[in-house]
C-alpha positions as CSV (number, residue, x, y, z in Angstrom):
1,X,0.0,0.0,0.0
2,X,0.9,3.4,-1.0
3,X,1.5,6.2,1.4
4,X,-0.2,9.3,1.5
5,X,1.3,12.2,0.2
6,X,0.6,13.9,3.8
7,X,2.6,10.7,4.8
8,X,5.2,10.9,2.9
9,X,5.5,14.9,3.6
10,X,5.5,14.6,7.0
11,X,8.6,12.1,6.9
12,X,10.5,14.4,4.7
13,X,9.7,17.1,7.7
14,X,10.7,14.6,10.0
15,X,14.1,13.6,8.3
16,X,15.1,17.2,8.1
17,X,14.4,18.0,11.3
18,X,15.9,15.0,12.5
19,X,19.1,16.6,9.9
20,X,19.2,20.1,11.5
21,X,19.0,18.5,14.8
22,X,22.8,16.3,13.7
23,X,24.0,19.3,12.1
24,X,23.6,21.5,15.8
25,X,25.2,18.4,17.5
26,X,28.2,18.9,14.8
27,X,28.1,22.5,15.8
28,X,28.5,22.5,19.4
29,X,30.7,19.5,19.5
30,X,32.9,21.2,16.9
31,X,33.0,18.5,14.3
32,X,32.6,19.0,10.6
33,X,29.1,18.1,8.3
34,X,28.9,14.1,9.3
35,X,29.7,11.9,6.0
36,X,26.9,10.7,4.3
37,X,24.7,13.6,5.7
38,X,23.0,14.4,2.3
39,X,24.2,18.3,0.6
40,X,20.9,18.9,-1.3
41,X,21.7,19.8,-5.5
42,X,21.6,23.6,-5.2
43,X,24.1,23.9,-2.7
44,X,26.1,21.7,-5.2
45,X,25.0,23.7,-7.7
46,X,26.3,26.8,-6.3
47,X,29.1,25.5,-5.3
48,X,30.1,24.2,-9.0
49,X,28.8,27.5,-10.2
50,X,31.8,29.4,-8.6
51,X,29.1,30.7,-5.8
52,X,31.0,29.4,-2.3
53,X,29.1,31.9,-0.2
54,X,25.5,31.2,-1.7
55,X,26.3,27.4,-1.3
56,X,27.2,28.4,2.2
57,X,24.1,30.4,3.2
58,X,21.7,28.1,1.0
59,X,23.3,24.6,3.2
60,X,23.0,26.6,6.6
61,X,19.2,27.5,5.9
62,X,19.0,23.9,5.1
63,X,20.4,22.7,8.3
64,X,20.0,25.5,10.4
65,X,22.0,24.8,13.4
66,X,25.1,24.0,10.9
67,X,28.2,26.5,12.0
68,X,29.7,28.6,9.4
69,X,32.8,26.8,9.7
70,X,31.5,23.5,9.5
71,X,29.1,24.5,6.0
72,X,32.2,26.2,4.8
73,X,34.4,22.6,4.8
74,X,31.4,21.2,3.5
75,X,30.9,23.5,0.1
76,X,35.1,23.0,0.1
77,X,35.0,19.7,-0.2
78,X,32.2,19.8,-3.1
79,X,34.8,22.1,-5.5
């Protein structure tokens, strides 16, 4: 059986608050993005594009307790 789409919505709300939730654990504990945590395609976009500080700002509203040093390694480590 297929899930809703109110289903399936409110696990994608889930998952990324569950993702901003890791991303503030990286940030006080002073570690960097954690590997595998998924960089959605317009940061990457940005990044390839030449536009490291809009890849910055657009991954940090994405996960909102990321640190600027920590989405800065990030978008580095995409160019």
């Amino acid at each position: 059986m297929w899930a809703s789409s109110a289903k399936v919505a409110a696990l994608e709300h889930r998952v990324r608050v569950l993702e901003a939730q890791l991303a503030e654990l990286a940030r006080v504990t002073g570690t960097e993005l954690p590997a595998g945590l998924p960089v959605p395609d317009q940061v990457r976009a940005l990044a390839a594009g030449g536009k490291p500080i809009q890849a910055i700002k657009a991954l940090r509203e994405h996960y909102p307790g990321l640190g600027l040093a920590e989405a800065k390694a990030a978008v580095d480590n995409l160019r």
